[in-house]
N, C-alpha and C positions, 0 to 999 in steps of 0.2 A: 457796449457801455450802457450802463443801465443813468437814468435820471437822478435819481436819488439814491446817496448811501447810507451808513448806517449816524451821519453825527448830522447828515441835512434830517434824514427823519426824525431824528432825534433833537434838532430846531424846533421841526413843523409843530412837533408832540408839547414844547416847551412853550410856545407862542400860543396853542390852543388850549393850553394848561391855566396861561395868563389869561384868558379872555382875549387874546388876539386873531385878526384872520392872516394867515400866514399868504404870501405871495399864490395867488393860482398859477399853473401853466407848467412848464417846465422851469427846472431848475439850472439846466446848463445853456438856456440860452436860443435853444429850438423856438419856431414859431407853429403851434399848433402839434400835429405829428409827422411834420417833414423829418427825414430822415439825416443824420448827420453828413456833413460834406456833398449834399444837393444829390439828384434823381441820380439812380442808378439801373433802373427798370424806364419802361414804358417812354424811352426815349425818342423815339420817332412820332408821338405824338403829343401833339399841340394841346398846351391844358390839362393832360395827364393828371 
């Protein structure tokens, strides 16, 4: 699943259009580039 589709870019593009600053970050809710539904890799290590 990608972050943005074609009517949130199509927000982003409408808010910068107004002189707005659109939300930074993800759009669906992630914090930073954590992966959706928590670590699936690099399990056995603490802090990964």
């Amino acid at each position: 699943m990608v972050d943005l589709d074609k009517e949130k870019t199509l927000e982003i593009f409408d808010k910068i259009s107004k002189g707005e600053t659109p939300k930074p970050g993800s759009y669906r809710g992630r914090l930073n580039t954590e992966p959706e539904n928590n670590r699936k890799t690099l399990m056995d290590i603490k802090n990964a």
